[in-house]
N, C-alpha and C positions, 0 to 999 in steps of 0.2 A: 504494500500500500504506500509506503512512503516513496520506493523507488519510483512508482507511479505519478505523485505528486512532481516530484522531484525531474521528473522529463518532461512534467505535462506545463509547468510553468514558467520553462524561459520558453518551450514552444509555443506556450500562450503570449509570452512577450516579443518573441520573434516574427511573429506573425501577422499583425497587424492590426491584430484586434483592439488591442489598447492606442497605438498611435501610429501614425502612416511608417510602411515599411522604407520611405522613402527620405525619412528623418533620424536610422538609424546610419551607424559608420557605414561605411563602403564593404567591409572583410566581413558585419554580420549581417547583411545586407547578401549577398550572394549566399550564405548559410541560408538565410530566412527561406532564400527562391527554394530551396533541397529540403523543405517542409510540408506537405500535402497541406495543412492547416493555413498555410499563408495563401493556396490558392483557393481553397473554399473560402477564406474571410473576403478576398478580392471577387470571388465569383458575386457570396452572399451580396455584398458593398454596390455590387454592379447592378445586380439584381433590382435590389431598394432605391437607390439613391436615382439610376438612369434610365429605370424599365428594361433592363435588356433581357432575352432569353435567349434562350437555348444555342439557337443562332449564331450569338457573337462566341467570338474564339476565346474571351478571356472567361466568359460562365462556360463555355463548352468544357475549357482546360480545369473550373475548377469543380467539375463534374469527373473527369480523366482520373488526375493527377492522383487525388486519394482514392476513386477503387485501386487504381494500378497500385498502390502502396500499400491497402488489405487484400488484396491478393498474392502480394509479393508474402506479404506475411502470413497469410493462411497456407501459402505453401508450403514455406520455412515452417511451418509446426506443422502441419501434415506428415512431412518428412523427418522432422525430429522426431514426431511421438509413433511412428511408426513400430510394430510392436520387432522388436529383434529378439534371433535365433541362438 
C-alpha cells in the first residue's frame, strides 16, 4: 500500500493534473511525456475545456497510450504468475 502511494504521487504530480506539464523543468518534462497519466489528464483537459472527441489525435492518444501500458502490464503478470514446473 505504501509503495502504491509512493508511485502514484509524483505521477500524480508529473502529470498535469495539478499544474501544466509545461511549467515543469525540461528533464521532468520528457519523464512526465513516458507516463500514461499525463496523456489521459491532457486527453480529459481537451475533452472539457475545447469539446474535442474522439477524432482529435491528442484525446485519441490519451485513449492509446494507457490501454497500451495495462496491457503491457497484464502481460508482465500473466507471464510472471504463470504457474511453473
Amino acid at each position: 500500500m505504501t509503495a502504491a502511494l509512493g508511485a502514484f504521487f509524483p505521477a500524480l504530480l508529473l502529470s498535469g493534473v495539478i499544474w501544466p506539464v509545461e511549467a515543469i523543468p525540461i528533464p521532468l518534462y520528457w519523464l512526465s511525456l513516458s507516463l500514461p497519466t499525463t496523456w489521459a489528464a491532457e486527453a480529459g483537459r481537451s475533452i472539457m475545456s475545447r469539446g474535442w472527441g474522439v477524432e482529435h489525435q491528442q484525446v485519441w492518444l490519451g485513449i492509446v497510450v494507457p490501454c497500451a501500458w495495462s496491457l503491457a502490464f497484464f502481460l508482465w503478470a500473466a507471464r510472471s504468475l504463470k504457474p511453473r514446473k
